[in-house]
N, C-alpha and C positions, 0 to 999 in steps of 0.2 A: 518537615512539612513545608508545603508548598503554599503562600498564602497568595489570596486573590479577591479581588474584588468585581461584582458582574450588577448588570441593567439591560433592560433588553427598553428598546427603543420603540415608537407607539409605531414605529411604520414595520415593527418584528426583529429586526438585528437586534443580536445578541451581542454584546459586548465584557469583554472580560479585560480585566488590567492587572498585572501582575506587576508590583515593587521590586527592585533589585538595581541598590545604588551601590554594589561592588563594581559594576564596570559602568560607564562613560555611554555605553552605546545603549539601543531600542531595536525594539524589534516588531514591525506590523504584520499579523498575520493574516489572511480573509482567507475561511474556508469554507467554499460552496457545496453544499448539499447535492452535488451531482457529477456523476463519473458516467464511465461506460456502459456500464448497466443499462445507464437513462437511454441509450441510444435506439431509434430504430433498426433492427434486424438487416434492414436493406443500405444503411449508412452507417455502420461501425466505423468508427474514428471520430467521430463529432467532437467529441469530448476532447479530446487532445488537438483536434483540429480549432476548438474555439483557443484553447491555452495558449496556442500560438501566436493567434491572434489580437490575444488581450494587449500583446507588449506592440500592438502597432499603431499606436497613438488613439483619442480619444475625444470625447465632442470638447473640451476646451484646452486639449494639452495634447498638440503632435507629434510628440517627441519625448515618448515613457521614459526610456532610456537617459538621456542627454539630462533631464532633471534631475534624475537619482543619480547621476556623475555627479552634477553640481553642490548635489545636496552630502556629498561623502559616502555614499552609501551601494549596496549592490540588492541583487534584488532575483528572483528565480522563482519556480513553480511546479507542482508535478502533479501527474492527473494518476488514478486508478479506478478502478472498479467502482466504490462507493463515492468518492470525494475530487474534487479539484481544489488545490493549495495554494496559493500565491504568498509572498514573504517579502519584505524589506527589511534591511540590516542596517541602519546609521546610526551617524551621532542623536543622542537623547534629545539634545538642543534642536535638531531638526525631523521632532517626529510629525510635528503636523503637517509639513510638507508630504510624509506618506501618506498620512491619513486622506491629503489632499490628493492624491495620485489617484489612491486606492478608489476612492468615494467616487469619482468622476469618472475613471472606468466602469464602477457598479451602475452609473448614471448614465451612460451612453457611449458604447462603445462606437471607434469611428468605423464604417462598414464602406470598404472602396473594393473594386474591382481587381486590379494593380496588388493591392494588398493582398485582399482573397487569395489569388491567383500565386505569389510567390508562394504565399505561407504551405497552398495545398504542396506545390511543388518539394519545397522544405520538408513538408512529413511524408511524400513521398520515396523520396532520395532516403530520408531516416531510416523507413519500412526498409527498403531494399540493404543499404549499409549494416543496418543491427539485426535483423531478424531472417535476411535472404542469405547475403550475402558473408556473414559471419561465420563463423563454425559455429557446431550447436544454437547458429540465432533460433532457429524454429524450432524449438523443443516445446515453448511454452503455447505458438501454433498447434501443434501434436498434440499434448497432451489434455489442452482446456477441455477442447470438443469431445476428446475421450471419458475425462473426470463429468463433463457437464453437458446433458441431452436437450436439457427446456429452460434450466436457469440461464442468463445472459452474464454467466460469469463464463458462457462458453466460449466468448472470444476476447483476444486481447486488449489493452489499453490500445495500441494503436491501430486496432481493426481486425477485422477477418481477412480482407483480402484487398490489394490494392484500387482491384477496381472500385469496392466501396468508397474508398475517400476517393476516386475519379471523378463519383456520380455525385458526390457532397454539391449543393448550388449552394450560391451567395446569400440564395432567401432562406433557404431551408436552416445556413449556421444565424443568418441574423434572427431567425424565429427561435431557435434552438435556446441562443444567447439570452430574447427577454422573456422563456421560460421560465429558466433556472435561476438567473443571475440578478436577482432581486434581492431586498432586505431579509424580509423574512425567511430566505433560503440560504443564508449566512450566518457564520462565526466571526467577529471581528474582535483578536487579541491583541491588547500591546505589554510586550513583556522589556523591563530592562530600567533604565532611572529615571524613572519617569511618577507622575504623582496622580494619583486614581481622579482624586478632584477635577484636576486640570484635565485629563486625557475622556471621562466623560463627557466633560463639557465640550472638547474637541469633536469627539463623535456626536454628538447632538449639531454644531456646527455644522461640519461636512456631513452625514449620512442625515441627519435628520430630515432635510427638505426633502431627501427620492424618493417619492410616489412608493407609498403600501402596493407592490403588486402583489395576487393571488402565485401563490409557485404552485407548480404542475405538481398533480399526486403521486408517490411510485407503486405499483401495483406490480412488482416480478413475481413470475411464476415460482411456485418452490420444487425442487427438483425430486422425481421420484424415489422410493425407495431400491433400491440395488437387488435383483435376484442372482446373477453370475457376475464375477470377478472379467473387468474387459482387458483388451491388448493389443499394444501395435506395435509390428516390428518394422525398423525403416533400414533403409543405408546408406550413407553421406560419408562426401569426402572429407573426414575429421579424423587426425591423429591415433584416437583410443575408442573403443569402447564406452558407453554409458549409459547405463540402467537408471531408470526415475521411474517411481511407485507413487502414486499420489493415492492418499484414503478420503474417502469424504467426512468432514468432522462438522464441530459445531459451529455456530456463529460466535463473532466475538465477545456480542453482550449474554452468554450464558455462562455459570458458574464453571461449567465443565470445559470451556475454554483455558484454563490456567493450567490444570492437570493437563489438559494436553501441552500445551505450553515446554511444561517439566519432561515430560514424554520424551519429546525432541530432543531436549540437552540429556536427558539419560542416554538415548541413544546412540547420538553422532552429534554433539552438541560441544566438539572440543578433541584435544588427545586423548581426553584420559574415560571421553565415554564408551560405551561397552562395545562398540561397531567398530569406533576406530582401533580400543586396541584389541582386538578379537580377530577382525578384519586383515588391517591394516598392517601393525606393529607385529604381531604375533603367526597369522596363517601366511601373512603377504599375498592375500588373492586378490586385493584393493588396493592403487595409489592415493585413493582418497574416498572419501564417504563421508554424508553432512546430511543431518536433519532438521524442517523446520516448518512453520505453517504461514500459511498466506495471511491470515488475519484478517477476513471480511467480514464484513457486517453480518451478509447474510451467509450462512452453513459456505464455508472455504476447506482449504484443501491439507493433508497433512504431507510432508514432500520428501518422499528417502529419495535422496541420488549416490552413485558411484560408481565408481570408475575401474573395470579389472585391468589387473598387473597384465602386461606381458606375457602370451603363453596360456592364459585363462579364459576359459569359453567365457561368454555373457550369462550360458544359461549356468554354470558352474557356480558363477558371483552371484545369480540372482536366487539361487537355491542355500547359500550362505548366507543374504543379506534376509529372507525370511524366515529362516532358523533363527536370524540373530533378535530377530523383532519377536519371534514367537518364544524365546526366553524371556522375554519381558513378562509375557501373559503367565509363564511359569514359575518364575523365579523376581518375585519380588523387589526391588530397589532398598537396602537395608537403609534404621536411618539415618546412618556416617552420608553412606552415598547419597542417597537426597538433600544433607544438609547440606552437601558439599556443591551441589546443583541450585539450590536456592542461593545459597552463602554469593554464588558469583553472579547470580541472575540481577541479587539486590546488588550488589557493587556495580553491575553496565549500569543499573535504574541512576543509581546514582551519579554516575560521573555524567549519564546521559544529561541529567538534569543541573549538571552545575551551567550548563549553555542557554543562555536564555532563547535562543534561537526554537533548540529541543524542548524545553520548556511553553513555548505558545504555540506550537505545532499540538503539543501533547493537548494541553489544557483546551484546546480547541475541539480535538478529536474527543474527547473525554464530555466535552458537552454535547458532540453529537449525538454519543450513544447514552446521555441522559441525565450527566450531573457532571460539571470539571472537577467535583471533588476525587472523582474517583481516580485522581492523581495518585490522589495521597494515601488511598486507601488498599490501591492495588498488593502492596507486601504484603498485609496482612494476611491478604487471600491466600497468596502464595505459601506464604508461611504456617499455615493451617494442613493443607494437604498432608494425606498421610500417606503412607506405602500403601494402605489398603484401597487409598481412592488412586492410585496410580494401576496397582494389579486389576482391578475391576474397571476402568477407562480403557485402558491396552485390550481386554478380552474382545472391549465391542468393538473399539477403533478398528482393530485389525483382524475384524472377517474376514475372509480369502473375496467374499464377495463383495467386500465396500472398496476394493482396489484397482483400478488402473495403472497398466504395468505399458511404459514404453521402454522397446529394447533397440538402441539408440546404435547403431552397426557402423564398426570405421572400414568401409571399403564400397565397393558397390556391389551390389546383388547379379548375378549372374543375369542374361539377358533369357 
């Protein structure tokens, strides 16, 4: 068990503190209530274009970085779909220094021209380096807009298309920023050796003074229900072959999320699950195959990829790889094989959680979607599922019609 102590603050921060004097260090966590989703349609990147932004100084501290050297400590962030994360890692003896960072970026971020102008550059170059100019960068391009017509899980964390972060203005991220980035649109964890008493009264300190602002509503469309199965076939210069299936499944805060969960690791969830050695080991029509799901708040994605051997059409592998899923819906998971899928799902949970790090990212996430107990309650759930709730999850997951098929081509298409 994971214990923890929580207050939410009169101006709406949430605050949780987590105990843990096996190690020396702390960990701040702030996780904002808003990802890509929140973006306008006509400025996809915002979100990661403000993340960038956070780390370039602040109304009474210029130099984010240069502190958190002085103070021992490292420090990072990552934006998705539902959430923006921010994290400090130091000595315990210098947590209120994060807290000090943290609180003062939530209180006014500094907004310069100069600034602006590199960071957009920055996630520009990024765009092009990871997702243009990569091999397979754009699969995740490809394939949103095909899995998603109205939800705004259609485009990526770092936008739709470059021109959108072009058109981003200085006013439009500094309105963006004191939308979302208020108290009450926040998680603030500190996990690590630290003492609940003290690290309260820390937060009442630094957060307490920032102005209660109202945070903007979210109101996403919900995406319609699926009558035909869709597809796109592309061609890039990339080495292999590669097939990705994506299903639409549930959101993360429904019960039927963990069954799928399990789904995944029966699948392609390792050597020994049913794709890779069926696949892989045994027919050799695959170098590889792995299944897993997005985990969004709202209904996300469930994601078979793989890769055909040498010599083996795409459409040869992808008539294998749905044979291999449609044994699921036919042939049960006995319950050796399921325990043997939970047995190691609960050993990652665990090791995940010996790092206090993983631990105030979780406990954060976990108050998002409505309680941070539900840390600790998660195995349980897990460990409940039966083959029966696995064979009747699989039946609906994998209609021919809840799936988006991209057929991923190494070469280029005849002219």
């Amino acid at each position: 068990m994971i214990g923890f102590k929580r207050k939410t603050l009169e101006n709406g921060l949430r605050v949780i503190i987590h105990e843990d004097d096996s190690t020396p260090m702390a960990v701040v966590n702030l996780l904002y209530d808003v990802g890509s989703s929140d973006e306008d349609p006509e400025r996809t990147g915002s979100a990661h274009l403000l993340e960038h932004l956070m780390f370039g100084g602040s109304a009474n501290i210029p130099s984010y970085d240069r502190v958190v050297q002085r103070a021992g400590g490292e420090n990072n962030a990552f934006t998705s779909n539902d959430i923006t994360n921010y994290y400090l890692h130091l000595p315990a003896a210098n947590v209120e220094t994060g807290m000090w960072l943290e609180s003062d970026r939530m209180l006014g971020l500094r907004f310069t021209r100069k600034g602006f102008d590199i960071q957009k550059n920055v996630v520009i170059e990024e765009f092009k380096q990871r997702y243009l100019n990569q091999p397979y960068g754009d699969i995740w391009m490809l394939l949103r807009p095909l899995a998603y017509k109205v939800h705004p899980y259609k485009w990526p964390t770092i936008g739709m298309d470059i021109s959108h972060i072009e058109k981003i203005t200085l006013e439009e991220i500094e309105r963006f920023y004191y939308e979302h980035y208020c108290p009450s649109n926040a998680i603030l964890c500190i996990s690590g050796n630290v003492k609940a008493g003290h690290c309260f009264g820390l937060a009442e300190k630094w957060f307490g003074p920032i102005e209660k602002r109202k945070k903007t509503g979210r109101r996403l469309p919900a995406e319609p229900p699926r009558s035909r199965p869709l597809k796109t076939d592309v061609s890039r210069d990339v080495p292999a072959h590669e097939i990705v299936i994506a299903y639409n499944m549930c959101a993360r805060n429904t019960p039927l999320y963990y069954v799928h969960d399990l789904i995944s690791d029966l699948l392609a969830g390792g050597k020994s699950s049913r794709l890779y050695r069926h696949l892989v080991m045994e027919k050799k029509l695959l170098t590889g195959v792995n299944a897993y799901i997005t985990g969004d708040r709202d209904p996300g994605l469930f994601i078979v990829r793989g890769r055909p051997a040498d010599g083996i059409s795409i459409e040869l592998a992808h008539g294998e790889i749905l044979a291999g899923i449609g044994d699921l819906t036919d042939r049960p998971p006995s319950r050796e094989e399921l325990d043997k899928v939970k047995n190691k799902l609960e050993a990652t949970r665990q090791y995940m959680h010996s790092d206090i790090l993983h631990k105030a990212i979780d406990l954060s996430y976990q108050e998002l979607l409505g309680d941070a107990e539900g840390i600790n309650n998660e195995i349980a759930i897990y460990r409940k599922i039966t083959p029966g709730d696995i064979l009747e999850a699989a039946a609906s997951l994998f209609e021919p019609a809840n799936s988006s098929t991209l057929f991923y081509r190494s070469g280029q298409l005849p002219e």
